[in-house]
N, C-alpha and C positions, 0 to 999 in steps of 0.2 A: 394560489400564489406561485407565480415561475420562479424559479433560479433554488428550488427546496431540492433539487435532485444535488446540483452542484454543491450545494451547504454540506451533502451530506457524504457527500464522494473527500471533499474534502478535508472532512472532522475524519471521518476514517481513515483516510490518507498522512495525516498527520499523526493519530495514535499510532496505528501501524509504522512510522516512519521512526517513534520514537520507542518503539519496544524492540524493534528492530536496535537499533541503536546500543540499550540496555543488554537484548538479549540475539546476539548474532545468530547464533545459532537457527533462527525461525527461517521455515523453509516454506516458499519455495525460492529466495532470493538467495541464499546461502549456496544453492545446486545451481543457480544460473550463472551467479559470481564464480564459482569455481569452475565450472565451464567453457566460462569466459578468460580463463587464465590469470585470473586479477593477482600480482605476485601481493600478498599480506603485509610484508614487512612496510608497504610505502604507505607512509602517513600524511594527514591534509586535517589542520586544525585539531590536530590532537586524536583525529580516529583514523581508523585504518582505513583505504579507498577503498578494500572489496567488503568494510563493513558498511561502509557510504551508500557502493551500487546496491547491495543486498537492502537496506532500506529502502532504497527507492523502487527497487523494483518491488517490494514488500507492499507499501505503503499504496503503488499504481493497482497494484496484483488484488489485495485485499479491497481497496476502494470501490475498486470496476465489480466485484462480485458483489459486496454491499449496496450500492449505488443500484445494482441490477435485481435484487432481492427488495429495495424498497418501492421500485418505478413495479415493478409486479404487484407486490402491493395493494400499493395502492391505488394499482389501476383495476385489480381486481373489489377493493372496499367503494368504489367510486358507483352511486347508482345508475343506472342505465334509463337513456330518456326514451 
C-alpha cells in the first residue's frame, strides 16, 4: 500500500506537535526557537509563537526520524525476490 510512510510521518507529527504544545520545554525545537530570537511574551491564539515554532519544528524534527526508522524497516522485513 503507498501513501503508509506519509500516514506515519504525520501521526507523529501531530503527537509531537501536541506535546510540544503541553510541554515546551521538549528539545530540540525549544534551542532552535531560542536561536531564532523568537521574543516569548507575543502570543497567537492563546499560545506563545516561539511555543508555536518549537512545535513545529518538533513535530517536522521527530516525524522525519520516525518516518526514516519505519521506511528502514520495513524495507529491511520486505522478502527479497
Amino acid at each position: 500500500m503507498k501513501g503508509e510512510g506519509a500516514l506515519v510521518f504525520i501521526i507523529a507529527f501531530i503527537i509531537f506537535l501536541v506535546v510540544t504544545l503541553a510541554y515546551n520545554g521538549l528539545p530540540p525545537g525549544n534551542a532552535i526557537s531560542d536561536a531564532m530570537g523568537i521574543d516569548p511574551t507575543i502570543q497567537w491564539s492563546g499560545y506563545s509563537v516561539k511555543t508555536l515554532v518549537s512545535a513545529i519544528f518538533n513535530g517536522v524534527i521527530y516525524g522525519v526520524i520516525i518516518w526514516l526508522i519505519f521506511t528502514f524497516a520495513r524495507r529491511k522485513k520486505k522478502p527479497k525476490k
